[in-house]
PDBQT receptor file of N, H, CA, C and O in Angstrom, charges set to zero:
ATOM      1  N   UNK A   1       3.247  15.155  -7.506  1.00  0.00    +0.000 N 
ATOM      2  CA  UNK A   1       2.179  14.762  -6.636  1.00  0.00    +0.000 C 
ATOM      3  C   UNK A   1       2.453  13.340  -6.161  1.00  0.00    +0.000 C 
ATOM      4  O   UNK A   1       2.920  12.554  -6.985  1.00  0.00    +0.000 OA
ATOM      5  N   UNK A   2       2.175  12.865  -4.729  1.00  0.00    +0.000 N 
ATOM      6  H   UNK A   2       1.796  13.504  -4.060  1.00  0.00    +0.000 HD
ATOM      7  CA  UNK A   2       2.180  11.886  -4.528  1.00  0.00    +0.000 C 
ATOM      8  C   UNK A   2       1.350  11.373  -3.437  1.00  0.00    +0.000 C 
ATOM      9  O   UNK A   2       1.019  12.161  -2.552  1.00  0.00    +0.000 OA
ATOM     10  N   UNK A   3       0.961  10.119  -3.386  1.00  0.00    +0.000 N 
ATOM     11  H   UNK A   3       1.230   9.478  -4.105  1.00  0.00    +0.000 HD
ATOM     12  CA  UNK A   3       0.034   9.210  -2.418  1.00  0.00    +0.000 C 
ATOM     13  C   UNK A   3       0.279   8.988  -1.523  1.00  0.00    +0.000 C 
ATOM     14  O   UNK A   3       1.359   9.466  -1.176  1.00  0.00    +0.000 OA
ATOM     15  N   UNK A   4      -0.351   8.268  -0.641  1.00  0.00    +0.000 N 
ATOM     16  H   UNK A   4      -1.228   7.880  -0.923  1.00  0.00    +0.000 HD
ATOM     17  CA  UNK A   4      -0.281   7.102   0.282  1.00  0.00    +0.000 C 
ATOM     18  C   UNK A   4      -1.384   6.472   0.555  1.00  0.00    +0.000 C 
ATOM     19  O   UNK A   4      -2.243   7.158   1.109  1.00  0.00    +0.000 OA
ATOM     20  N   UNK A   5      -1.720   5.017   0.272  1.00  0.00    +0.000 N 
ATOM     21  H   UNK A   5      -1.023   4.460  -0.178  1.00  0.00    +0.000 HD
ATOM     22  CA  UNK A   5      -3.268   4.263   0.743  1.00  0.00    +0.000 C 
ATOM     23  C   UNK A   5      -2.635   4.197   1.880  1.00  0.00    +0.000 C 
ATOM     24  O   UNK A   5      -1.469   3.869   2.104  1.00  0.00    +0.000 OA
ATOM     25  N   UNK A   6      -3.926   4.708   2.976  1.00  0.00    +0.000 N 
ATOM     26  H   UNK A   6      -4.873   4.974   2.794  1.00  0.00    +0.000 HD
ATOM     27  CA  UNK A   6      -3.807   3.991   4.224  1.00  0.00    +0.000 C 
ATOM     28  C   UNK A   6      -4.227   2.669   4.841  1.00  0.00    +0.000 C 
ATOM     29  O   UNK A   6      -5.319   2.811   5.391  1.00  0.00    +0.000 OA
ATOM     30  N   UNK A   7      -3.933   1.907   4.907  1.00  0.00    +0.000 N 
ATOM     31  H   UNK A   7      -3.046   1.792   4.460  1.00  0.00    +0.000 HD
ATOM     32  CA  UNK A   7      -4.858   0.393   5.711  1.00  0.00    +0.000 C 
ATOM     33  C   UNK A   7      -4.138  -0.246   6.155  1.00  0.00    +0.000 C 
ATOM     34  O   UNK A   7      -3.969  -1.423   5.837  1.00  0.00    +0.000 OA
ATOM     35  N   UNK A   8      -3.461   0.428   7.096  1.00  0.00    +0.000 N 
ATOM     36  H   UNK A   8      -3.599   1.384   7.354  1.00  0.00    +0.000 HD
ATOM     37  CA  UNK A   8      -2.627  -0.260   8.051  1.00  0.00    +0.000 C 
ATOM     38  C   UNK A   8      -3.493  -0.980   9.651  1.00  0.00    +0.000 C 
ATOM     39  O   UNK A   8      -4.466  -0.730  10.362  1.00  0.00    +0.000 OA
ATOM     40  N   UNK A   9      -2.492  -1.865   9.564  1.00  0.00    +0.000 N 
ATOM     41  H   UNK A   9      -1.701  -2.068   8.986  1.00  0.00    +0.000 HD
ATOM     42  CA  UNK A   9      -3.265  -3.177  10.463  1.00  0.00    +0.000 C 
ATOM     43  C   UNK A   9      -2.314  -3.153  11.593  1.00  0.00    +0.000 C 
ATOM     44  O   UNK A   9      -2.600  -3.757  12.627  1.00  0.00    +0.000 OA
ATOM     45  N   UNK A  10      -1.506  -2.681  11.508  1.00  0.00    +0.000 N 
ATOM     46  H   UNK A  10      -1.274  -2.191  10.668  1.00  0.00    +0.000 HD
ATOM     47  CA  UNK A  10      -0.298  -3.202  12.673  1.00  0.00    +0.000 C 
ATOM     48  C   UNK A  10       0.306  -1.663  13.041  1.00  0.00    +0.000 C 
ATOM     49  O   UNK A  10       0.183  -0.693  12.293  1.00  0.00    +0.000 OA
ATOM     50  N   UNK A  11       0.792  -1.653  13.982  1.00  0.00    +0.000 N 
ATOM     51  H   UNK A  11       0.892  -2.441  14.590  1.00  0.00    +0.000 HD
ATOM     52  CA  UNK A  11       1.801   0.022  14.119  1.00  0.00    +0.000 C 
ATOM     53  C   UNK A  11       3.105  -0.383  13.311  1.00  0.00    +0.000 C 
ATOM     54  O   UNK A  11       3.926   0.531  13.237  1.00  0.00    +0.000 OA
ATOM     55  N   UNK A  12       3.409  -1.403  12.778  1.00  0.00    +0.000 N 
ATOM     56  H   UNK A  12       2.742  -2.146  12.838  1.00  0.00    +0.000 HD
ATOM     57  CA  UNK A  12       4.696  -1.429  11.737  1.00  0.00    +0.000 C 
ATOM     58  C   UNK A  12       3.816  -0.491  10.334  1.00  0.00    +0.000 C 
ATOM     59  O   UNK A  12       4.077   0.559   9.748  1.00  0.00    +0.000 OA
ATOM     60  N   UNK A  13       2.910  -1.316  10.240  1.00  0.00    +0.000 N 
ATOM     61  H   UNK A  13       2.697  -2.169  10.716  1.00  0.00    +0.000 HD
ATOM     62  CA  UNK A  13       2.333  -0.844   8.839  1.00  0.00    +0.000 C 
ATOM     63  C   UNK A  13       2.571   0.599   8.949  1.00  0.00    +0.000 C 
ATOM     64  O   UNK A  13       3.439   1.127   8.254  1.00  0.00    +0.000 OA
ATOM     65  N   UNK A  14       1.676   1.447   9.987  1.00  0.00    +0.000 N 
ATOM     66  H   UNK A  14       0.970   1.019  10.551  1.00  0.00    +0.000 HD
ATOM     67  CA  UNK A  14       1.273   2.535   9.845  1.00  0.00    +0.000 C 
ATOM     68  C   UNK A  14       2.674   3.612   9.732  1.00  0.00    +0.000 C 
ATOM     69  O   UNK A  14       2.719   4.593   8.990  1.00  0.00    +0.000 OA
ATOM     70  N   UNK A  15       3.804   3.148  10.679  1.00  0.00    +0.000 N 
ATOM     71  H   UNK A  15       3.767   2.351  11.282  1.00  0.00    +0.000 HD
ATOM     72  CA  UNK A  15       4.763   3.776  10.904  1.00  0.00    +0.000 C 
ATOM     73  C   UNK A  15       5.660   3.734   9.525  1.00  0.00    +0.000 C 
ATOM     74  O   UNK A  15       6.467   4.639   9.310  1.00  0.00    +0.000 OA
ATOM     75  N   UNK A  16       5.448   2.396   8.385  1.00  0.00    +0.000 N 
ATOM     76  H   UNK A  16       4.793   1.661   8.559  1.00  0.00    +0.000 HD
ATOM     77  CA  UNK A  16       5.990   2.656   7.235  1.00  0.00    +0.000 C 
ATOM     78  C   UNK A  16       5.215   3.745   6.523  1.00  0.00    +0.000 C 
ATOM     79  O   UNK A  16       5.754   4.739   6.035  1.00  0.00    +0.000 OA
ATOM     80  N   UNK A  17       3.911   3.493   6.494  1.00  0.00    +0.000 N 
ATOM     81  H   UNK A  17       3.473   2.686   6.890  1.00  0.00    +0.000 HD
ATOM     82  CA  UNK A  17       3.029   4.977   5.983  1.00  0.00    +0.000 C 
ATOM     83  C   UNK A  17       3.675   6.112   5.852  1.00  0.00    +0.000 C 
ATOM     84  O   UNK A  17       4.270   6.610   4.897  1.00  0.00    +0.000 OA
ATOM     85  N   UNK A  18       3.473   6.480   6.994  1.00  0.00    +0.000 N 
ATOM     86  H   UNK A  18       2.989   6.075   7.770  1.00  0.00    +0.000 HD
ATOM     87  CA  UNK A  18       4.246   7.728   7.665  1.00  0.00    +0.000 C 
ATOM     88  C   UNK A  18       5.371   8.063   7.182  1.00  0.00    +0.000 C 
ATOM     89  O   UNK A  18       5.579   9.254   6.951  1.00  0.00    +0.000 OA
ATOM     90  N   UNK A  19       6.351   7.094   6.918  1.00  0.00    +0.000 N 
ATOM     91  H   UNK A  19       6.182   6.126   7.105  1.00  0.00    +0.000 HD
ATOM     92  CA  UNK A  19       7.704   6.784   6.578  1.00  0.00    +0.000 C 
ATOM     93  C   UNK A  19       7.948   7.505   5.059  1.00  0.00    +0.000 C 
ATOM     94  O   UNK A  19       8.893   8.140   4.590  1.00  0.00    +0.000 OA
ATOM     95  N   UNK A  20       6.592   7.079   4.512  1.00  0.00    +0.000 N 
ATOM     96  H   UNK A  20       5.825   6.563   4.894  1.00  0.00    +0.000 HD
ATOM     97  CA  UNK A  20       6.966   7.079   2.560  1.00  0.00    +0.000 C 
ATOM     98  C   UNK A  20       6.971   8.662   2.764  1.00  0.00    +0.000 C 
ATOM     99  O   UNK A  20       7.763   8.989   1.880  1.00  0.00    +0.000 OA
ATOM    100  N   UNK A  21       6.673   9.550   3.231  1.00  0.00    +0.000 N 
ATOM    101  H   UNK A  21       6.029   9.285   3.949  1.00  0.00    +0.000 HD
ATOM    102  CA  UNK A  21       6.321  10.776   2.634  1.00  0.00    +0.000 C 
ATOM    103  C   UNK A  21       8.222  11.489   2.445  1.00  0.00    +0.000 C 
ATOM    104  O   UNK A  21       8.484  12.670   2.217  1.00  0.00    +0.000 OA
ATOM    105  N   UNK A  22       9.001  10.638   2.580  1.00  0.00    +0.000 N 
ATOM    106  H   UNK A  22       8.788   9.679   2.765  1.00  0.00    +0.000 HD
ATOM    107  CA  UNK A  22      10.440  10.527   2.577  1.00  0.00    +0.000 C 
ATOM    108  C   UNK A  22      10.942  10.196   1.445  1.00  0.00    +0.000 C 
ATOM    109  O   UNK A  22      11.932  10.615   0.844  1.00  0.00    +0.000 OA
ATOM    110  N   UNK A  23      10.024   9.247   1.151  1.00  0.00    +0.000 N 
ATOM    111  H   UNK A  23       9.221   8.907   1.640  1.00  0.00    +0.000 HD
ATOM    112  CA  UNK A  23      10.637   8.473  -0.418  1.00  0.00    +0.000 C 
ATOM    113  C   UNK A  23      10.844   9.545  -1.636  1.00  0.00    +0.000 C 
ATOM    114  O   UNK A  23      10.035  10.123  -2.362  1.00  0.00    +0.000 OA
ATOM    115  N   UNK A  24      12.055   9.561  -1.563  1.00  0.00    +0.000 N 
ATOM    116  H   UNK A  24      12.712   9.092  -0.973  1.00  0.00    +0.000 HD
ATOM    117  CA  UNK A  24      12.041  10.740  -3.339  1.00  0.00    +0.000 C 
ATOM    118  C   UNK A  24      12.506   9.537  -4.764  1.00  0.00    +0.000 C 
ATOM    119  O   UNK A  24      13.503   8.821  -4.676  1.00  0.00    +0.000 OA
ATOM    120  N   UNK A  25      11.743   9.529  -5.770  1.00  0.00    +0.000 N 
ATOM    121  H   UNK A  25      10.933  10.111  -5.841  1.00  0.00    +0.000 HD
ATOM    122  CA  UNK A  25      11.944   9.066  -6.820  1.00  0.00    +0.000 C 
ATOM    123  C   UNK A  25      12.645   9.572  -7.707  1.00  0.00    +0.000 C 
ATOM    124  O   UNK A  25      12.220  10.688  -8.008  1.00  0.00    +0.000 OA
ATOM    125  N   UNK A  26      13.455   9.291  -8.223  1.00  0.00    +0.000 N 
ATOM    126  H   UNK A  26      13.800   8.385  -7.979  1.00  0.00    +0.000 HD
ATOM    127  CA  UNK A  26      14.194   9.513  -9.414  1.00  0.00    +0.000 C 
ATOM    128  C   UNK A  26      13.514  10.171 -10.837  1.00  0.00    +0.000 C 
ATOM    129  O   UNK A  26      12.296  10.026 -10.947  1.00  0.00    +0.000 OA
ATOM    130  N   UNK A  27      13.912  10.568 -11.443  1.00  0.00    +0.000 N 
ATOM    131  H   UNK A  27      14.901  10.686 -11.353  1.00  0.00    +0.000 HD
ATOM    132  CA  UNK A  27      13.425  11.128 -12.868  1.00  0.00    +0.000 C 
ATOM    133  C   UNK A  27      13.312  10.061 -13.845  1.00  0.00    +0.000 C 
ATOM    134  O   UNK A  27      12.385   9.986 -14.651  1.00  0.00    +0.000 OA
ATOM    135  N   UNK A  28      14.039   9.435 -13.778  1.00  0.00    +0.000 N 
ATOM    136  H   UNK A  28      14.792   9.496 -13.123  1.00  0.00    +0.000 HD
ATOM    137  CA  UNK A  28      13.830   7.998 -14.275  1.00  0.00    +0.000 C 
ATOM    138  C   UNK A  28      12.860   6.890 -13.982  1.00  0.00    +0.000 C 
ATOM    139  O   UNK A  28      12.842   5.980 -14.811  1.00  0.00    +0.000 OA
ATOM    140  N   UNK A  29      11.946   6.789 -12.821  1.00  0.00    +0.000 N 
ATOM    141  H   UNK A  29      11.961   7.528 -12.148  1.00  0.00    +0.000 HD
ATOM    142  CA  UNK A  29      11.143   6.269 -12.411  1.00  0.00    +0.000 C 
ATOM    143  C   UNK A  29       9.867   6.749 -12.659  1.00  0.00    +0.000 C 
ATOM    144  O   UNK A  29       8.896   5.992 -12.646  1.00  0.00    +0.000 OA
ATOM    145  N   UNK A  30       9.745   8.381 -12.968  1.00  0.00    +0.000 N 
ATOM    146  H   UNK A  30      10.534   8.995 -12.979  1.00  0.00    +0.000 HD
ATOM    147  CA  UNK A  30       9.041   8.824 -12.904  1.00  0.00    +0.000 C 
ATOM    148  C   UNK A  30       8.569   8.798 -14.262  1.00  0.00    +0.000 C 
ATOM    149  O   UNK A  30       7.364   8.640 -14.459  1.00  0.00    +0.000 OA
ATOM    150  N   UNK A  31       9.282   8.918 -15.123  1.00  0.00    +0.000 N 
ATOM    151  H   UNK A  31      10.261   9.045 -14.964  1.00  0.00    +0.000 HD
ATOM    152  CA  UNK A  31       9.249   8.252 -16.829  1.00  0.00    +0.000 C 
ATOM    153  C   UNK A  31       8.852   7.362 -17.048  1.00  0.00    +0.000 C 
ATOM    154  O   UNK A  31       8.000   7.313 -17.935  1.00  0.00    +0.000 OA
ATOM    155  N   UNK A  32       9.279   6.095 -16.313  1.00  0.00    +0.000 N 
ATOM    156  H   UNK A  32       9.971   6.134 -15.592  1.00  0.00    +0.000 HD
ATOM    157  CA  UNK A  32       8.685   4.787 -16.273  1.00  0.00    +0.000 C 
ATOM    158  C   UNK A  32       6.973   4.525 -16.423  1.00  0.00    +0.000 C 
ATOM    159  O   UNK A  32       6.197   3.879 -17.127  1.00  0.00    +0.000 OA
ATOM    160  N   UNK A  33       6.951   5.297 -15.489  1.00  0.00    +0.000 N 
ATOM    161  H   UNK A  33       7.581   5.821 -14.917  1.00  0.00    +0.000 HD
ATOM    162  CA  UNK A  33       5.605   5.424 -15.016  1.00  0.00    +0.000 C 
ATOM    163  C   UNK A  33       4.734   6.161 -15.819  1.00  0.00    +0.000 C 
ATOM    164  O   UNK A  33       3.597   5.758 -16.066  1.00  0.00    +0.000 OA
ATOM    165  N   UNK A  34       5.228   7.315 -16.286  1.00  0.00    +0.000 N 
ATOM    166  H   UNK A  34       6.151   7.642 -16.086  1.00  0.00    +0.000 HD
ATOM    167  CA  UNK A  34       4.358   7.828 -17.639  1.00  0.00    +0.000 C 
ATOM    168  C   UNK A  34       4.252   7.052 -18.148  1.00  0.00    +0.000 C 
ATOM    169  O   UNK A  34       3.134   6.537 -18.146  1.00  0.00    +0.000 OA
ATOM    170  N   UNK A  35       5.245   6.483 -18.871  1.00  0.00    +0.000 N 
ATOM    171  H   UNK A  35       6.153   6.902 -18.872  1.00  0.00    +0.000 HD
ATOM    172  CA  UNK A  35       5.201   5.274 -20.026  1.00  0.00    +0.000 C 
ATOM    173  C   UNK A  35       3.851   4.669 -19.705  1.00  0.00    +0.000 C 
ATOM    174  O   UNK A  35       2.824   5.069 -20.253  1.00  0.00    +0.000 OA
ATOM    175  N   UNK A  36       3.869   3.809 -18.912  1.00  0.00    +0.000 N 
ATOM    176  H   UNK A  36       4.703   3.483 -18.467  1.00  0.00    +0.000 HD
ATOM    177  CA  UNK A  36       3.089   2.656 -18.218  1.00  0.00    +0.000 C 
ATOM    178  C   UNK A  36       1.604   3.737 -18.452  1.00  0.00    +0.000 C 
ATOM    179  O   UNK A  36       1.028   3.347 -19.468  1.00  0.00    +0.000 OA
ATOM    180  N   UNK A  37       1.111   4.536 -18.025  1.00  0.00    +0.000 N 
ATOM    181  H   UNK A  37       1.578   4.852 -17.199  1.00  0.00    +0.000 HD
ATOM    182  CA  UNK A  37       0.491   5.247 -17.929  1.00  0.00    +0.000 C 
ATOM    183  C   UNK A  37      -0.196   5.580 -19.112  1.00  0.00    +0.000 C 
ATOM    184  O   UNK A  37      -1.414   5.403 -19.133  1.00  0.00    +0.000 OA
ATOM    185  N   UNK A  38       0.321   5.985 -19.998  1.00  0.00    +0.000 N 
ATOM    186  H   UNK A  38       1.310   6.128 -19.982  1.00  0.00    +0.000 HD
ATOM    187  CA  UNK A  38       0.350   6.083 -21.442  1.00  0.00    +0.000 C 
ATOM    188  C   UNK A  38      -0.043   5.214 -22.242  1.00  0.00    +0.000 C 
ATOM    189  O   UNK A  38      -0.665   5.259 -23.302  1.00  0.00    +0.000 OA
ATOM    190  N   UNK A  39       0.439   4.310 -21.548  1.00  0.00    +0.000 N 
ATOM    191  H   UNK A  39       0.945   4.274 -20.686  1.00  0.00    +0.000 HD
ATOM    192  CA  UNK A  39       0.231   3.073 -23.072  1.00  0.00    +0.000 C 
ATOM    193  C   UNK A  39      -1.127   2.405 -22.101  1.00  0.00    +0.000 C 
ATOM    194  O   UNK A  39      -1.897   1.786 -22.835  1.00  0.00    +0.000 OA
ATOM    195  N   UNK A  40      -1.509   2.407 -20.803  1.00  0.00    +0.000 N 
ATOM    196  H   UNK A  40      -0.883   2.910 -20.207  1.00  0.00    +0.000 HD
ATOM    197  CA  UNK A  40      -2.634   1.798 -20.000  1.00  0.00    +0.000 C 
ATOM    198  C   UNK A  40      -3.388   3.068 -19.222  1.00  0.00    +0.000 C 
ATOM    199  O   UNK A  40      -3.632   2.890 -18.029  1.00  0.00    +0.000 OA
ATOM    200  N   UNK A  41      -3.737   4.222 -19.770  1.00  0.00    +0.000 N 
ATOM    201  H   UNK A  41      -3.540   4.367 -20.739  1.00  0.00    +0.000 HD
ATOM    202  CA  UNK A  41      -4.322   4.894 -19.312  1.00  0.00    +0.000 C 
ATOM    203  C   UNK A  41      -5.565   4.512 -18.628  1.00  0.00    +0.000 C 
ATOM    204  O   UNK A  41      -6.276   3.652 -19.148  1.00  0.00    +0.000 OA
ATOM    205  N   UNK A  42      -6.004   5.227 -17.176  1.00  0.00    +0.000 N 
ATOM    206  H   UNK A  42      -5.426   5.925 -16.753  1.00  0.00    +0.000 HD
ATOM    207  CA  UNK A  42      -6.886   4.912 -16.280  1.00  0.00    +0.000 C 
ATOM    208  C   UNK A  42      -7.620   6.556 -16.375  1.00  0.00    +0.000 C 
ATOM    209  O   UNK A  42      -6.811   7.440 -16.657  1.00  0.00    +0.000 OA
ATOM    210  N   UNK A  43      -9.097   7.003 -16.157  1.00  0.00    +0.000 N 
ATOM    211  H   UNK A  43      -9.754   6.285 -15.928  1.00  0.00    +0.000 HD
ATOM    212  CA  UNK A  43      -9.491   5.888 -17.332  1.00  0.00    +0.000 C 
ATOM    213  C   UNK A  43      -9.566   5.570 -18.326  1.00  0.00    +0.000 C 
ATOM    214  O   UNK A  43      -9.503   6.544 -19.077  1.00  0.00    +0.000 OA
ATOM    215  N   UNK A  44      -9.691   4.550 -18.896  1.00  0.00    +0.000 N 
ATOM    216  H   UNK A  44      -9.742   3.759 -18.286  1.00  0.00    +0.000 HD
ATOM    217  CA  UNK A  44      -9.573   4.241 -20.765  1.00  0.00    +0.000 C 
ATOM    218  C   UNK A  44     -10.607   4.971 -21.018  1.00  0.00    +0.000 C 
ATOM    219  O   UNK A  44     -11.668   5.206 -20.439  1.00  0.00    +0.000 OA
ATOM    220  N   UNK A  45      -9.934   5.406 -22.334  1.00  0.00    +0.000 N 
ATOM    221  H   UNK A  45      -9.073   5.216 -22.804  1.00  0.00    +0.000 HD
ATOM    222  CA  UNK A  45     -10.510   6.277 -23.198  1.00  0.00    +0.000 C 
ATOM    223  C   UNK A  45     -11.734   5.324 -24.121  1.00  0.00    +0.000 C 
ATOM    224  O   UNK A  45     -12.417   5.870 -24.987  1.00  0.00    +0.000 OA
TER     225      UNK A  45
């Protein structure tokens, strides 16, 4: 699953927006992020 906040101010902004739905992350990043996740769960328990 993945995001994008929108609040773009400029047509650069918006056109990077647009842009991310390109971005592929690694399996390794994506671990990272559990981690992080894990140890700072939102919301706290």
């Amino acid at each position: 699953m993945k995001s994008t906040i929108i609040g773009a101010t400029t047509l650069l902004q918006l056109q990077e927006n647009i842009d991310s739905v390109n971005v592929v992350l690694e399996k390794e990043v994506f671990a990272e992020l559990d981690a992080i996740h894990n140890r700072y769960p939102n919301p706290a328990p």
